[in-house]
N, C-alpha and C positions, 0 to 999 in steps of 0.2 A: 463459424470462425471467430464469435466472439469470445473465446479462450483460447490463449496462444502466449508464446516467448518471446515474438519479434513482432514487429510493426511493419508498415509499410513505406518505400522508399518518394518523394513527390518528385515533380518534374526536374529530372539533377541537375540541366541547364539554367531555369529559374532559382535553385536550391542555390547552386554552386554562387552564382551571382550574389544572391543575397549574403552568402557569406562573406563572401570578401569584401564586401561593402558594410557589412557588421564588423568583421574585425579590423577593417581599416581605420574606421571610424573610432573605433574600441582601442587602438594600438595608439591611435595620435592623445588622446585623452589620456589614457592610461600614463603615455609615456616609455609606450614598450612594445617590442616587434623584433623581428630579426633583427638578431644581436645587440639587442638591448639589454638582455637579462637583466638581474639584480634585483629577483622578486624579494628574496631573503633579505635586502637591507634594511638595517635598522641604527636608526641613528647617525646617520652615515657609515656606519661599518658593515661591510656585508659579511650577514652569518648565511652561510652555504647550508642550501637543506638537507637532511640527513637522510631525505630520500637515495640520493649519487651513494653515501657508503653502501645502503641494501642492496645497489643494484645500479654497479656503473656503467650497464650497457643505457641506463636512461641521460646519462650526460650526455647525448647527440642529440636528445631535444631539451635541453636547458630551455631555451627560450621560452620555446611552449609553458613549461612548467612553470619556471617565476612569473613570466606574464599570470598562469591563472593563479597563481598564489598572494600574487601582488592586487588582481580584481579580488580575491577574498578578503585580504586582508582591508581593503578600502572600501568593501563595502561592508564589512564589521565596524570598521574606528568611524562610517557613516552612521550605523546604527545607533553605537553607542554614542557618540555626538550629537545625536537628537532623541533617543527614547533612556539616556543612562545607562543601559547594559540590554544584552540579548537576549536573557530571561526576563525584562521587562517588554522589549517588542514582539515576543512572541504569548505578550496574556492578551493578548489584544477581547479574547473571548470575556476579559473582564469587564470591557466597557461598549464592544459592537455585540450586536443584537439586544440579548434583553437583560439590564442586570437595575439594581435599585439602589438608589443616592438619593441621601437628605428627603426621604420622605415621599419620595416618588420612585415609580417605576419610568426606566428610561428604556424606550428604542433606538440603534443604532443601525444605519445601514450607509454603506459606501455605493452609490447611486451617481457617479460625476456626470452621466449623461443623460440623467432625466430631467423634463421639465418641472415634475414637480412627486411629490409620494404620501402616500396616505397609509395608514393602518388597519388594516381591518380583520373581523374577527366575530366569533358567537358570544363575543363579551359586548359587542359594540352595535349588534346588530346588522352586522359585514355594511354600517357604514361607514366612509373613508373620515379618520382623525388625521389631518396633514402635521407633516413634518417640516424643518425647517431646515436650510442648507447651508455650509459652512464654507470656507474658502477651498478646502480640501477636495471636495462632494460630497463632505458626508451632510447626510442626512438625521434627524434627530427630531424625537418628540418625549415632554416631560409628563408623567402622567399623575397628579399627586394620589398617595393614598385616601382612603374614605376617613372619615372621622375616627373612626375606632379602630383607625388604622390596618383595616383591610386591606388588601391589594385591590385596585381598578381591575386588572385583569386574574382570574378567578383559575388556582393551578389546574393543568388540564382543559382549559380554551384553545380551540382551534384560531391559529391565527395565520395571516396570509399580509404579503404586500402588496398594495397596488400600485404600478408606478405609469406614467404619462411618460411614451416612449420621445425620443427626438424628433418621430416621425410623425405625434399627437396623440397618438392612439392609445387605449389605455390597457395595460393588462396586469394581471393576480402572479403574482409569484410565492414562492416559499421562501422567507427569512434565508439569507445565507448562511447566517452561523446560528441557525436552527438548530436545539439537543432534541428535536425528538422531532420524530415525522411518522404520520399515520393514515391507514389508505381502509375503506370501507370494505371489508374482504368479499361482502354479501352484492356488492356491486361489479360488474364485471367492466373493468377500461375507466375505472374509475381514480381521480386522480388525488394524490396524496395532500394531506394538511398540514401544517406545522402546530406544533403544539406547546404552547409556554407550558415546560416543567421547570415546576417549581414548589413541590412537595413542602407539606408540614414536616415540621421536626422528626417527630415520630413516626410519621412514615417514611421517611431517609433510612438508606441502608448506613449501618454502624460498624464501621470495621473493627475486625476482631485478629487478625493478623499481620504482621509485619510483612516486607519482603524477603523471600527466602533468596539464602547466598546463592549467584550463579557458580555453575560449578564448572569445571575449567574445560570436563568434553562434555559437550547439549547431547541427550539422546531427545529428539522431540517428534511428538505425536501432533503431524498434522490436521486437525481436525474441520469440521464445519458443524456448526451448532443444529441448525435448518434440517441436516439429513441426517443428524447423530440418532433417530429413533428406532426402533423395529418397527414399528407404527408404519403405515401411508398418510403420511401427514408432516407438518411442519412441528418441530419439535421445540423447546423452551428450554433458555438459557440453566432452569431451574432443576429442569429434568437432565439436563448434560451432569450438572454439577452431581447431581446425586448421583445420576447413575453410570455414567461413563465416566467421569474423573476416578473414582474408585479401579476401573476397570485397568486404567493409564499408568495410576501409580502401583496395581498390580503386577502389572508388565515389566514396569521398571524403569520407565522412563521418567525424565528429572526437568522434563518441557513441555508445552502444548502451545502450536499455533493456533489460533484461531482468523479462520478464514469468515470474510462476508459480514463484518462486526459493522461497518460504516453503511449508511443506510445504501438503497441501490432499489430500486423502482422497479427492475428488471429479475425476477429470482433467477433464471436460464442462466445471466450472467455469472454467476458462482460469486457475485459479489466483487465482480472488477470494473461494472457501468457505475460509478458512485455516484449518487445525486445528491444526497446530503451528510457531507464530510463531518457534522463534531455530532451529529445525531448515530445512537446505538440503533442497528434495525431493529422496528417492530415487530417484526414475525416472531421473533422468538420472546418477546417480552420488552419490558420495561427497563430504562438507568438502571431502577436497582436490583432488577432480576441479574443483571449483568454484570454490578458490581458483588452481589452475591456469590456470581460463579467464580468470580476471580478471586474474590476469598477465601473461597472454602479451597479451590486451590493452592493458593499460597500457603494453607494448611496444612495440607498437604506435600509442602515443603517443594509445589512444582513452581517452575519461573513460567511466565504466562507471555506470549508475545502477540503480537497484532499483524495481522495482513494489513500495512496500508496502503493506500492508493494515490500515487502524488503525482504521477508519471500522465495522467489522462483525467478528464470526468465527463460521465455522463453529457451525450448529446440533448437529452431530455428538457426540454425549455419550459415544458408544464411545469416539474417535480425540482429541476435541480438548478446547479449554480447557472448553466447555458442559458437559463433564462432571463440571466443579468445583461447578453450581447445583446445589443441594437445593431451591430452593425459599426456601432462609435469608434474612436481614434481606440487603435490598438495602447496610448497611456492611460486608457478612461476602462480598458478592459482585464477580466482577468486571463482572457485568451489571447495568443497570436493574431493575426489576424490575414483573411486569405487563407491559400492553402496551409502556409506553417503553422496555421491556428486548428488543421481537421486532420486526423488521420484516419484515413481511409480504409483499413482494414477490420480498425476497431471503431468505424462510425461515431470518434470522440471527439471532443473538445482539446487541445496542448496549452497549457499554461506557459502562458508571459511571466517566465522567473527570473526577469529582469524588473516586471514592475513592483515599485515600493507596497503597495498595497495585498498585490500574490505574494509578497515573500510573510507580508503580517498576517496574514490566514493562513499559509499554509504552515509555518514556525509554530503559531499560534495552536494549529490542530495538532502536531507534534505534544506540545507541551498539555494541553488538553488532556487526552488520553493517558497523557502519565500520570498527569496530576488527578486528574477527578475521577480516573479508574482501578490506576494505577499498574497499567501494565506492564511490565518488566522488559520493554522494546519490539523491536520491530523488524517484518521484513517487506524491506519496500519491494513493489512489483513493477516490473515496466523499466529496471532501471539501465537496460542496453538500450530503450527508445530514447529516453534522458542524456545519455551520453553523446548521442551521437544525430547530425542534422538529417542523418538519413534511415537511422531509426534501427538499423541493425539489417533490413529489408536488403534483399540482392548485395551481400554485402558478405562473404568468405575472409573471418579473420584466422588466417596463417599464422600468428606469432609475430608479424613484423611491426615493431614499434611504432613505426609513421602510420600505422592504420589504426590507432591509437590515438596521436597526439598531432592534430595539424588542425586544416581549414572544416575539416566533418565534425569536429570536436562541439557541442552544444557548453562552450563554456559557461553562458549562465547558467545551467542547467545542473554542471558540475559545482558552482558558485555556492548555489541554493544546497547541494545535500554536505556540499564542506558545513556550512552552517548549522543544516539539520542536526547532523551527526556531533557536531560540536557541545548543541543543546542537549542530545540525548545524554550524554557524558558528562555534564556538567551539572545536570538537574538529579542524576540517580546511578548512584555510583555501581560498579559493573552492568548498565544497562546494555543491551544485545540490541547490535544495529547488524541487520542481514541484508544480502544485498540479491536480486533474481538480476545476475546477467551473464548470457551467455558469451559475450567476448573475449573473455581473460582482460579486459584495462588493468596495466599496471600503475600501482600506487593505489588502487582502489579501497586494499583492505590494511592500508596503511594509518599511522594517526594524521590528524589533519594539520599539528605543529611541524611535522617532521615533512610536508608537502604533499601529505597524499589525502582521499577523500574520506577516510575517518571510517569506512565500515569497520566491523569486528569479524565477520564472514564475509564468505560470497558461497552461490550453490552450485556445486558443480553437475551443472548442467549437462557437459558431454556423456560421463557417466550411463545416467539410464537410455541415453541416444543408442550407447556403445551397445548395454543389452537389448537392445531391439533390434540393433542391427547383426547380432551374431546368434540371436534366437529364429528369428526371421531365413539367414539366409547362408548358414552354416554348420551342419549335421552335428550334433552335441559331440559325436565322437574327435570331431576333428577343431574344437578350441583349442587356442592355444594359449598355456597360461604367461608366455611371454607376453602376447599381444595385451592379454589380460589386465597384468602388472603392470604395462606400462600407461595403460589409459589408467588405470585407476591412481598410479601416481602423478599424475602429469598432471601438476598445477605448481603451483607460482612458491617461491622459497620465501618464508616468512608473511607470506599472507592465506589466513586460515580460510577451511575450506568445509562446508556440510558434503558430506557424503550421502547420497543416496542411490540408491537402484529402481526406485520408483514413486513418483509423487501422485499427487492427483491429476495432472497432466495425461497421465499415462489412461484415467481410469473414467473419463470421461467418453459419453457415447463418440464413437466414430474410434476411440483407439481401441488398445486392449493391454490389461495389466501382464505381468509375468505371469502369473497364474493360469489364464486364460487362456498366452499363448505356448504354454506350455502344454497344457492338458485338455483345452478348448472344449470340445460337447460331451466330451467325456466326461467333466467334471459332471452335467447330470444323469448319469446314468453308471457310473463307476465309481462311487465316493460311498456306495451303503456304507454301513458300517457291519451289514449283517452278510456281507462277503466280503471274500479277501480282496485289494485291490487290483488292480487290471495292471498290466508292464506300463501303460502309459502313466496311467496315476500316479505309480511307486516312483517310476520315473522324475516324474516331474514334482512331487512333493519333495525328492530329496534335492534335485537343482536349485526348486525354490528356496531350500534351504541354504544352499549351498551357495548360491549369490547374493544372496541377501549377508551372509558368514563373513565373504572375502569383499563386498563393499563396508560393509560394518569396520573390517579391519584394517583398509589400509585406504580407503576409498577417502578419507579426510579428517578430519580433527575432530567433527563433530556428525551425529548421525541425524537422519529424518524419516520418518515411516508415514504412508495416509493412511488416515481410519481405515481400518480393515483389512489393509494387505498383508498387516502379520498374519492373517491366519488364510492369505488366497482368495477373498472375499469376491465370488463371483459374479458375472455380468461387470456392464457397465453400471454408470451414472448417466439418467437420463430427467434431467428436470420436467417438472410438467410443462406440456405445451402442445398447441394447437395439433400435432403431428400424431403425439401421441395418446391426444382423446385428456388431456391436462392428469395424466394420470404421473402418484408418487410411486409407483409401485416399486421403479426401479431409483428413486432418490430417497434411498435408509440405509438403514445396516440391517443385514440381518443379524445378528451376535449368536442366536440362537446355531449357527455352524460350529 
């Protein structure tokens, strides 16, 4: 179950509780609650948000709305009142962890509840260099270069933090805003390093191309780097670019997602456990193996987007951020704390995107990515858990507004991606902010001036639910293309929508693609080419066709395909693991079909 759309819902009595003691708390502060409205004032005049013109059935929750418009807005004029502007609070990556001033290398780490931190590393010997603390928690040590002005720390050192918990005890963690993390492949349960990258000149990748214009409909090629090979093996950013990007822009498509780019401890997880958010995984290479692929595609005139992960991270305390929790006051953390801190379905960590320092790492890995890789935006995942205090879990949204916008609502939550999406927009002009959530929230893929949360998509999720449920359990002859029509038009007026008929959701062990449930064992023993095909084949190659045709067409503004399903790419996806003898056999492509 660790791939999935929804999350899991916690004790609703406890839940419910906490909420309204959150936003009661939050309404007296603010200055806003039932019938207070007046998010939109400005200057004493109030400009009404242009959300009510697109859509005045949202005027019965006014309140709701300005209230959250009026927490963005004050916690933006907070930002820029203490850091100058939101693209300066989200470089945070320029001065925490590892960067160099005046002559020194400097370490930064945000530690508020340790007693004390050290640095260690195969430059030092792994023994501890202490750090000094500041009134904030941060932590910090200045390390001067060598005479000939080498670096103390040598690019390519393994490095670790050891911090002295609250509780005395002392333990190694991985840098938080570590760019690189690396685990001994030859070792089995072996746990991952951080790695100060920090490359010579000339081994720095050299861009060679601009960003290519987005283009007004996405056709995008959902990909994953790891399982793009025909090999049994884990494949390389390097080998994508050469060989499957060619394949991409063959096709015709003018996007490529890439899936599982943020490191992740766990490969099974498809890249949605993250342990180390600004670090690119190693499995498939290096920084600049990576920034390589995204060039050569931009070359290619394709727009590049990123799977990120903001919605959970990795439980992992060895490898990732969780290893920062003691336990400490949920201000000293970047989690919840208790149950609102754990979800239970996906054994992860939930971010406090109320605290000042979660919103500067996570802005900060936003702008990250854009900047130092340069990927043309993003589709965040997770983001119906984000919305809502009960995660989307036993939770049937109908269409009715109040299920929407009340006491379930994770205002911070919504707080934190108004901001995000503000930044993606602001840093890189037609940048593609997507959004995975299966509730329909209205104003979601609204701007974030006009009151709404700033995506540019959402994925309609119903969509390939519908084709599984009328392949499944409705004799081809008796579709009805009413039925058809009207789910595949049925989303939101004026907020765009990806169309798909199947994603990698679909194609993971335990489900089954279209293809598969179309023509299921058949597919091996009736697809020669050196016989005619069988009724069931012909069959079901021209459906495939043929669903795939009328989601393409009317299914949304913009289209999505996974590696391989254009051509029915059979079997599942089944990562290596203990179950199945850690074999890749069934995580590649074969292309050679």
């Amino acid at each position: 179950q660790l791939h999935r759309r929804k999350g899991v819902a916690r004790d609703e009595g406890r839940a419910r509780s906490s909420r309204m003691e959150d936003c009661s708390r939050l309404w007296a502060v603010a200055g806003a609650g039932p019938g207070a409205g007046g998010g939109g004032k400005k200057g004493g005049a109030e400009e009404r948000l242009k959300i009510y013109e697109v859509d005045p059935q949202l005027e019965a929750h006014e309140d709701h709305l300005e209230y959250r418009f009026r927490r963005y807005r004050e916690q933006l004029e907070a930002i820029e009142g203490s850091e100058g502007s939101l693209d300066a609070f989200a470089s945070g990556y320029e001065t925490m962890g590892f960067s160099e001033e005046d002559g020194c290398v400097v370490y930064r780490e945000w530690v508020p509840a340790a007693q004390s931190v050290q640095l260690i590393g195969d430059f030092n010997g792994w023994e501890g260099w202490n750090l000094e603390r500041d009134s904030f928690g941060r932590w910090e040590i200045r390390i001067p270069k060598k005479a000939n002005g080498e670096s103390p720390i040598p690019h390519g050192s393994k490095v670790k933090v050891r911090i002295q918990t609250p509780h005395g005890n002392w333990v190694d963690r991985i840098p938080a805003w570590i760019t690189y993390a690396t685990v001994d492949a030859g070792q089995f349960g072996a746990a991952y390093d951080g790695v100060y990258w920090n490359p010579p000149r000339n081994e720095r990748h050299e861009w060679r191309h601009g960003r290519p214009e987005v283009p007004l409909a996405l056709r995008i090629y959902e990909a994953h780097v790891g399982m793009s090979g025909q090999e049994p093996r884990v494949s390389s950013y390097r080998e994508f670019a050469d060989t499957v990007l060619p394949r991409i822009k063959a096709s015709h498509y003018n996007a490529v997602q890439l899936m599982a780019i943020q490191e992740h401890s766990y490969y099974g997880s498809f890249g949605y456990h993250v342990t180390n958010a600004f670090a690119a995984s190693s499995r498939s290479g290096s920084p600049e193996d990576l920034k390589y692929l995204i060039d050569t595609a931009h070359g290619m005139g394709i727009v590049v987007i990123m799977d990120l992960v903001h919605s959970h991270a990795s439980n992992n305390a060895n490898d990732g951020l969780n290893g920062f929790d003691f336990g400490q006051k949920e201000e000293d953390s970047y989690f919840l704390s208790g149950e609102a801190g754990y979800h239970q379905l996906w054994d992860s960590r939930l971010f406090n995107y109320r605290n000042w320092e979660v919103l500067r790492y996570l802005l900060s890995n936003v702008k990250w990515w854009l900047e130092e890789y340069k990927f043309d935006g993003f589709r965040f995942d997770g983001v119906t858990s984000m919305l809502y205090q009960h995660h989307g879990i036993n939770t049937g949204f109908s269409g009715n507004y109040a299920e929407y916008f009340g006491m379930a609502t994770n205002v911070d939550a919504v707080v934190y991606l108004m901001l995000a999406n503000k930044l993606i927009h602001d840093l890189v002009k037609d940048g593609v902010s997507v959004a995975e959530d299966v509730s329909g929230m209205p104003t979601l893929c609204r701007k974030v001036e006009e009151g709404g949360v700033g995506f540019d998509y959402r994925l309609a999720m119903g969509v390939p639910d519908k084709w599984i449920q009328i392949i499944k359990h409705v004799p081809f002859e008796e579709w009805s293309m009413g039925e058809l029509v009207s789910t595949l038009c049925n989303r939101r007026y004026s907020e765009k929508t990806i169309g798909y008929s199947e994603s990698h959701d679909q194609s993971i062990v335990g489900d089954q693609t279209i293809a598969f449930r179309l023509m299921g064992a058949e597919m091996y023993e009736g697809m020669s080419a050196l016989d005619e095909p069988s009724p069931v084949i012909e069959r079901g190659i021209a459906l495939h066709k043929m669903i795939r045709t009328i989601t393409m067409a009317i299914g949304g503004e913009s289209w999505l395909n996974f590696m391989g399903n254009e051509f029915g790419h059979p079997e599942w996806i089944d990562f290596p693991r203990e179950g199945n003898d850690w074999s890749y056999d069934t995580c590649r492509r074969l292309w050679h079909l």
